[in-house]
N, C-alpha and C positions, 0 to 999 in steps of 0.2 A: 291707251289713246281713245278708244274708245268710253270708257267710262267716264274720260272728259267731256266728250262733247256730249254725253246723256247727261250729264248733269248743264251744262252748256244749253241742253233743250229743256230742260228741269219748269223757266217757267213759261214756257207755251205748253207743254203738257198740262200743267196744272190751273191754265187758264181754260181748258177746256176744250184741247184739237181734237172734237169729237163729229165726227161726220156719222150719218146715216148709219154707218156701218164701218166706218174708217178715218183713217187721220190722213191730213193732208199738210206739209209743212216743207220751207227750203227755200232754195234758190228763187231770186223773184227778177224778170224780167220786164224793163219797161214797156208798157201797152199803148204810149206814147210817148213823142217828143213836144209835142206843143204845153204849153202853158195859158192856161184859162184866164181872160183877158180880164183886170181890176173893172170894176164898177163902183163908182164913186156915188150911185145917188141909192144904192139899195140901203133894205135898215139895217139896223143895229139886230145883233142874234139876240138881245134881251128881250126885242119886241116882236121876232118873228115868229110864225104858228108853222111846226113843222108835224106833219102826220104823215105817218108809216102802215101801210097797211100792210099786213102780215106778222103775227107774232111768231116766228121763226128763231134759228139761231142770230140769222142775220138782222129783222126787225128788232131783235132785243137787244143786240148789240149797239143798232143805231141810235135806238130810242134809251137806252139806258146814259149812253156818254153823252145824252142830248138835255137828257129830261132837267137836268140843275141850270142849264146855261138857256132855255127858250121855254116857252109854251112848247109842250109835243104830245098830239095823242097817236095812243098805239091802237090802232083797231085791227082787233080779231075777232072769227065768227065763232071761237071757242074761248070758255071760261078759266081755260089754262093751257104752257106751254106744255107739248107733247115732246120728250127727249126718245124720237123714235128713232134713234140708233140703242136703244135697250127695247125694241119691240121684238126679237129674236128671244132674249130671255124672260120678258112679260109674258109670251104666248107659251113658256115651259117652264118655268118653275112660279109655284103660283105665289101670290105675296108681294110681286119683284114689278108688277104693273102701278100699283101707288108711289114707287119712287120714282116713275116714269110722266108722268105731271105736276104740274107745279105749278099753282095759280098766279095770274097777273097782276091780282088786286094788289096785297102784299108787297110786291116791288113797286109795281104802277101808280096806287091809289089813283085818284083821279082822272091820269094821267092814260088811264086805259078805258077804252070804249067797246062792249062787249057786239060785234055788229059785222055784218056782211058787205064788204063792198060791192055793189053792182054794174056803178058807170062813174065814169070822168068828166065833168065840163072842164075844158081844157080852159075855153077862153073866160068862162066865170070862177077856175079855182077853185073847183067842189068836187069833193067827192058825194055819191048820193047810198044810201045806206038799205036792205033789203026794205025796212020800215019807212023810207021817203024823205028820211032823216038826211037834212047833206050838211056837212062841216065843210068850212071855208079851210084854205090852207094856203100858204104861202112858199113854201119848201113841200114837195111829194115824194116819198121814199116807197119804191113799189119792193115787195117783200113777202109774193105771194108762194114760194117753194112749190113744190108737185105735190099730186096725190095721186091715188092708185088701192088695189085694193087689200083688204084686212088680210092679215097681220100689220103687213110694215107699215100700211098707212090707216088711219082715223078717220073716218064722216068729217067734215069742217065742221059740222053741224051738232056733235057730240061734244056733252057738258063731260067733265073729270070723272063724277060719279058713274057715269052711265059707260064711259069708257075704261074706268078700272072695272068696272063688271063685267064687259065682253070679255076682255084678258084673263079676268079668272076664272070664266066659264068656258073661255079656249083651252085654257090649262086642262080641264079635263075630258077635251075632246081629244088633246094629244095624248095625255095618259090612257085614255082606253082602246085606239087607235095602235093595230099590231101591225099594221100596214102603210107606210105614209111614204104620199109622193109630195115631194119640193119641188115645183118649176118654179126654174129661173135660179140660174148658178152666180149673181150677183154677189155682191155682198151682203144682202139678208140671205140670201136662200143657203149661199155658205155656211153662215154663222147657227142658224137658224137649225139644218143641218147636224151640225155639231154639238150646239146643245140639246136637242133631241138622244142623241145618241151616250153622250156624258152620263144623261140624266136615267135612261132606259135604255140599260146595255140590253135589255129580252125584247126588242122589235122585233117582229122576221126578218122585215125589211125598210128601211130607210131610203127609199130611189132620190138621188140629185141629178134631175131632168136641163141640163142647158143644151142649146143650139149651136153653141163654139167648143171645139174643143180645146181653149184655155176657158179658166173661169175667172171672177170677180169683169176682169178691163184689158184692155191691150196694153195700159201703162205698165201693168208689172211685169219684172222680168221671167227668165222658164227659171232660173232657181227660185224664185218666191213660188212660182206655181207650181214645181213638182214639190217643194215644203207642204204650202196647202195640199194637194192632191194627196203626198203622202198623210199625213195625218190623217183627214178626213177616212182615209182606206183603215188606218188602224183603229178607228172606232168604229169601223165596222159599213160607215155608211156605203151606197152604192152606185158609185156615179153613172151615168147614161149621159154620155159626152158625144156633140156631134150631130142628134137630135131634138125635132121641134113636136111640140105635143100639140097634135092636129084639133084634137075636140075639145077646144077648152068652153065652149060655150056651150057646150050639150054638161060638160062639168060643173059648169058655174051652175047652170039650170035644175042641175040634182041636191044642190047647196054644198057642193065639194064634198060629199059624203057616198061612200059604197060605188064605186064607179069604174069602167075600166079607163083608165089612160093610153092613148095608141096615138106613136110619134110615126113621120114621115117616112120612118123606115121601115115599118109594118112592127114595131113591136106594141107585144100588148102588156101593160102592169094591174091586177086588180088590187086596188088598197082601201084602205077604209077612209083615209081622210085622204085630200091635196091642199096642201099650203099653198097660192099662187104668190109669186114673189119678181113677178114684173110686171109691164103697164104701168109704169111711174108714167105719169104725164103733169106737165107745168099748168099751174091752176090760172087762167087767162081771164075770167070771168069779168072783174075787176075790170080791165083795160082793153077788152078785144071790143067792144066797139069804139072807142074812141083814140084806139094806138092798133086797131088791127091793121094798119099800113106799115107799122112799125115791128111788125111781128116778122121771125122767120118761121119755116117752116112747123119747127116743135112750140111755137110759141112763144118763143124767148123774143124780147125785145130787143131791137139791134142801137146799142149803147155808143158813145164815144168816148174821149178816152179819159176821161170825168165821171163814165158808168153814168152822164145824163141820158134819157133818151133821145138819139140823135131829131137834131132841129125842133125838139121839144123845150122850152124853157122851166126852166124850176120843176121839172120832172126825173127819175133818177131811178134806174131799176137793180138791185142786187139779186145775189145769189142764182139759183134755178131759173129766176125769169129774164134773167140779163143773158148776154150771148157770148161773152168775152167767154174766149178759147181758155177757159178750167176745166181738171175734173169737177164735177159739180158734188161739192165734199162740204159739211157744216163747219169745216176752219174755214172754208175760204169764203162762205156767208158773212161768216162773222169778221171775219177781216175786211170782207167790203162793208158794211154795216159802222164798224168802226172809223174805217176811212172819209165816208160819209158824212160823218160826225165830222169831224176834225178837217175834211173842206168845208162844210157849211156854216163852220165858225172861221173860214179865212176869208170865204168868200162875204160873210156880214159881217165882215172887219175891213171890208172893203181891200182885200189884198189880194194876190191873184193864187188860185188854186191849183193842185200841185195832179198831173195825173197819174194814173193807177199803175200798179205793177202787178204785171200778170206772173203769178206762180208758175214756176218749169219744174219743178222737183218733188218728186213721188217720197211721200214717208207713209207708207199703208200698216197698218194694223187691222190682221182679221183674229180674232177667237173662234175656236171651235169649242165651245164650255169652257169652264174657268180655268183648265189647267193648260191650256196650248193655244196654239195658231201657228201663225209666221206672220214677220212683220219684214218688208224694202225699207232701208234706213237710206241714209247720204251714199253716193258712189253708188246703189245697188246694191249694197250691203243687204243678205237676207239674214234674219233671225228668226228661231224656231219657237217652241213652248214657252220657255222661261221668260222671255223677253214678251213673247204677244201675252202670256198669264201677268204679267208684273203690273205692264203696261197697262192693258184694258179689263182683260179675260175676268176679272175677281169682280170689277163694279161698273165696267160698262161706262167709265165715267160719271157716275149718277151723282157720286156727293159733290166734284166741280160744277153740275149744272145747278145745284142748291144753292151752293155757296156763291156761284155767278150770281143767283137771282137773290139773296142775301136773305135767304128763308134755310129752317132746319131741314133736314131728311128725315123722315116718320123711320122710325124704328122700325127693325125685323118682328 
């Protein structure tokens, strides 16, 4: 039974249900009942200018199943997409940060605008660009994901070259590093973790620093997390479950290097290196002054159930920067991204728009290095090694994000 329905998920795997750190796929629940009212005097999608800003899972998405059918440009402040759900094995095995970019020209040609979004004129249709540069638009697809800081996430501001270079000069900061603390039990700091430990069974020590004593999310169940937990134990690493690590700013300020770590409970760690692996924050830059009314708390845009932003016209935010109740996981970018697409050719067909359905159903895949993890399937179903190695553990997904972007993968 089982092996039916994995072949049954065969091609949403292979389309690439790659999140940050995990897969998100299943049951989908409607986010509404209304339907989006026909408008008879709009254009035609042959003649409309639709930009995206964000080249994300979710911006590529939109913009790719856009780009044959309108005018679209994609702008982003980097010169290629970052697949930083492989940012846990670019920062330890070195080599593995060049299949982790992947330039936009190649798919994009023209179609991409290498530029920084600054601000919004709502009521003249522009976006305005770090250089003063503003492009008119007709359709606005906001696609700005989070950031936070190195490993799991990139500078916006970092070209491919300069960023496969950090990654392999991390690589040998963790290789010489006998000592290493990981804050933040998310799903990088898990995986991250894990490969660490795969790779250099002679640490002393490996500390995984969270503040809850479950790790990754509250979605998964205790059988997925004592799986995870158990693993993570037989490679040795050492969690410190339960505690928050007080002095992360006296650590940043030493450049995460030779430092003691000491959590709320009075423990002390001294390690050579810390990996920080929270502080994800939604990149607002874009749009917080002219939708900061529209923002919640974390910055997300509060959407209606078309993902427009609410009493915004022809504005539309996915993924991390929208606020619809998801894990915030790169299937479900991409699936808004998609969807996107495929209203805004109903709606310039003058027909009415269909809205969104919110994902209910956990399918997670963590790795701990190539050979394990645990993966929540359908029902709660947990699976161990075999299933998280098959699955993700070997490539991290890397040759689906190529083969999405319809460019090769560089050689080992």
């Amino acid at each position: 039974m089982f092996a039916a329905r994995l072949r049954n998920a065969a091609p949403f795997l292979s389309a690439g249900i790659a999140a940050g750190s995990a897969v998100l796929l299943g049951y989908h629940a409607c986010y509404g009942t209304a339907v989006h009212a026909r408008d008879e005097n709009v254009k035609s999608l042959k003649d409309t200018h639709v930009v995206v800003v964000g080249g994300g899972y979710g911006g590529i998405a939109a913009a790719k199943k856009l780009k044959d059918q309108c005018k679209v440009t994609l702008i982003d402040a980097r010169d290629a997409f970052h697949h930083n759900m492989g940012a846990q094995r670019s920062s330890v095995e070195s080599g593995f940060a060049k299949k982790c970019f992947i330039s936009y020209g190649p798919t994009f040609g023209e179609s991409f605008k290498q530029g920084k979004v600054v601000s919004i004129d709502l009521s003249m249709k522009t976006v305005t660009l770090e250089t003063g540069e503003k492009i008119a638009y007709d359709d606005l697809v906001l696609a700005t994901g989070t950031g936070g800081p190195f490993p799991a996430k990139i500078p916006l501001d970092t070209n491919k070259d300069k960023a496969i270079e950090r990654y392999e000069d991390y690589t040998k900061l963790v290789k010489d590093a006998m000592k290493i603390g990981v804050v933040g039990g998310g799903a990088v700091g898990v995986e991250i973790a894990g490969d660490i430990m795969e790779d250099y069974k002679d640490k002393a020590d490996v500390y995984l620093i969270h503040p809850r004593e479950n790790l990754v999310n509250e979605e998964v169940n205790e059988t997925f997390q004592s799986t995870i937990k158990a693993k993570l134990e037989s490679l040795g690493v050492t969690m410190v479950l339960g505690e928050r690590v007080m002095n992360m700013d006296e650590v940043k300020g030493k450049g995460y290097q030779n430092v003691m770590l000491v959590t709320d409970k009075g423990r002390q760690m001294k390690v050579d290196l810390v990996i920080p692996c929270t502080g994800l924050k939604v990149n607002t830059e874009a749009y917080r002054k002219s939708l900061g009314g529209k923002m919640n708390r974390l910055g997300r845009l509060n959407v209606d159930d078309f993902l427009q932003v609410k009493d915004v016209s022809d504005v539309y935010a996915i993924g991390d920067c929208n606020d619809v109740p998801e894990i915030k996981l790169a299937y479900g970018a991409e699936t808004q991204g998609k969807y996107i697409a495929d209203n805004l050719k109903l709606k310039h067909e003058g027909k009415a728009m269909k809205p969104y359905n919110v994902n209910k159903s956990v399918f997670m895949v963590l790795c701990c290095g190539r050979s394990g993890g645990a993966a929540q399937v359908w029902r709660g179903w947990v699976f161990g090694d075999w299933f998280a190695s098959k699955i993700k553990g070997q490539s991290v997904f890397t040759p689906m994000q190529w083969k999405n972007m319809g460019q090769k993968m560089p050689e080992d």
